[in-house]
Structures are given as C-alpha cells and as structure tokens.
C-alpha positions as CSV (number, residue, x, y, z in Angstrom):
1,X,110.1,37.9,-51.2
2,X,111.3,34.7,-49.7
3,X,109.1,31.6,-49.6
4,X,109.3,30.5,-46.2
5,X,109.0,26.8,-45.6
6,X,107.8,25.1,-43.1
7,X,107.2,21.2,-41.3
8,X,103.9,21.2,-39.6
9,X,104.0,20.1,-35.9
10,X,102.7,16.6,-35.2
11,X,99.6,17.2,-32.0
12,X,101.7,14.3,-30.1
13,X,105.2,16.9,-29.8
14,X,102.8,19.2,-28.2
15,X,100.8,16.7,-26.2
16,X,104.7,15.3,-25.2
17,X,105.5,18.8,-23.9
18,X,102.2,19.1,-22.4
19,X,102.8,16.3,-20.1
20,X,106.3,17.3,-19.7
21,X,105.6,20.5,-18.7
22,X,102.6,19.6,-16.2
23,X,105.0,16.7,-14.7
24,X,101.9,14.2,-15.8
25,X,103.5,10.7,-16.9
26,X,101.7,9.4,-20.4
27,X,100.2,6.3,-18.5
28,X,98.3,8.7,-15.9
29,X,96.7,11.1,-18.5
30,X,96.1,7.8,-20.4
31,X,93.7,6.7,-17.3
32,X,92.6,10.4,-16.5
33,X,90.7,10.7,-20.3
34,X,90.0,7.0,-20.5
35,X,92.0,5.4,-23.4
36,X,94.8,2.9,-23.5
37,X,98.0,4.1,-22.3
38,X,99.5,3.1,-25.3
39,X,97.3,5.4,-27.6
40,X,98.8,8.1,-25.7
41,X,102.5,6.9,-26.5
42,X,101.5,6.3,-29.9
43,X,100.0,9.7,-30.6
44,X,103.6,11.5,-28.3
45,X,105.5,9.4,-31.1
46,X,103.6,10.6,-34.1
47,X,102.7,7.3,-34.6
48,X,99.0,8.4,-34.3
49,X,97.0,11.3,-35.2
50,X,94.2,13.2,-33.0
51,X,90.7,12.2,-34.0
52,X,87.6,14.2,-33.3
53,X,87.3,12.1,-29.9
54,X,90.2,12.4,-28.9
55,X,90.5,16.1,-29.7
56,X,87.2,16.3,-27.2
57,X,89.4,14.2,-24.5
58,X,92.5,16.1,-25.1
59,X,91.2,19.7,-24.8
60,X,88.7,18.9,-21.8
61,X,92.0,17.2,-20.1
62,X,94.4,19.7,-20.7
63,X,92.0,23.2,-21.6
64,X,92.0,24.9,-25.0
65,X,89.5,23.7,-27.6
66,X,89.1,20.9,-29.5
67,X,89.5,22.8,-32.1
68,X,93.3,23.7,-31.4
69,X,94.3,20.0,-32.0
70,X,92.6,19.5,-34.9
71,X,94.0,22.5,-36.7
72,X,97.2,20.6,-35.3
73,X,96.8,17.5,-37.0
74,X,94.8,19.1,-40.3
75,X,98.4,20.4,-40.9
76,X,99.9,17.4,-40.8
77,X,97.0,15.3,-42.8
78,X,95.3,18.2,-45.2
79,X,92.0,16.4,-43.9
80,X,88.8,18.9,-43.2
81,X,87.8,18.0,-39.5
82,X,86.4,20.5,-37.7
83,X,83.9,21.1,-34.8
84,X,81.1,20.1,-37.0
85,X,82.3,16.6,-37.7
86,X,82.6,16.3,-33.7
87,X,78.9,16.6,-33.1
88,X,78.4,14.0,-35.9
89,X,81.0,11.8,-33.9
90,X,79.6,11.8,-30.6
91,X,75.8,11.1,-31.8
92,X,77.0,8.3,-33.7
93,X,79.7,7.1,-32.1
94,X,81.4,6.1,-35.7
95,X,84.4,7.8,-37.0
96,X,83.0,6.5,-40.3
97,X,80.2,8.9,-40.2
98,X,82.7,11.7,-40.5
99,X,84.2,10.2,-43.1
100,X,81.4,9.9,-45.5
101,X,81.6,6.4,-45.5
C-alpha cells in the first residue's frame, strides 16, 4: 500500500477563504473579534499561528468550535492544545500558563 503524504493546512488559508467566501475584508473581522488588523493578515499569511484565544474569537466569529482551529494548527505545530488548555487561558489570561511555564 502506498504511503500517502501530505502538507498540513496552515488555519490562516482557511481563515483567508473564510473571509473570501463571506465577502468580509481582514481589517473588518479584525475590529468585529477585537484584535489588531494586522494579527489577522499575519495569521492569512501563515505568518502566525491560532492560539487558544484566538481559536475562542475565531470560532464564536465565524461558527464551528474552537476546537476545529486548533486541530488546524496542531497539524502544522505537533503542539497538544486542546479545549482544556482554553479554560486555563481565559482564567488566567497568560498563554504561559498553558505552556507549563
């Protein structure tokens, strides 16, 4: 049987298509969750991956669960976030705390 290989898909290509798709400019969904439009255009550009935060911002914004885009960017990082981690965000208001730091 063939190996089939594969390039995990960065959360910004489907946050670009998103947007695309819902005729929402980056700079308007930017203002609508509340961060800098530029960590927006960062994350479309793969520049910047989805934190636990922003997964929260991302899936109450555009539906689906938080969950969805951080499968997406455990893919492309092999880092263990999950819903869990979240909670520990949000009462701390660190990333750090997630991070065992």
């Amino acid at each position: 049987m063939d190996k089939i290989n594969y390039t995990p898909v960065h959360p910004g290509e489907i946050l670009k298509d998103e947007l695309e798709e819902i005729g929402l400019s980056q700079t308007m969904r930017a203002r609508h969750i509340g961060v800098l439009p530029k960590t927006i255009n960062e994350i479309c550009r793969g520049k910047r991956g989805v934190s636990a935060e922003m997964s929260m911002k991302l899936s109450k914004a555009l539906g689906g669960s938080p969950q969805f885009w951080l499968n997406l960017q455990n893919d492309r990082s092999g880092l263990p976030l999950s819903v869990a981690n979240m909670v520990l965000l949000t009462k701390s208001g660190s990333p750090l705390a997630i991070m065992g730091a």
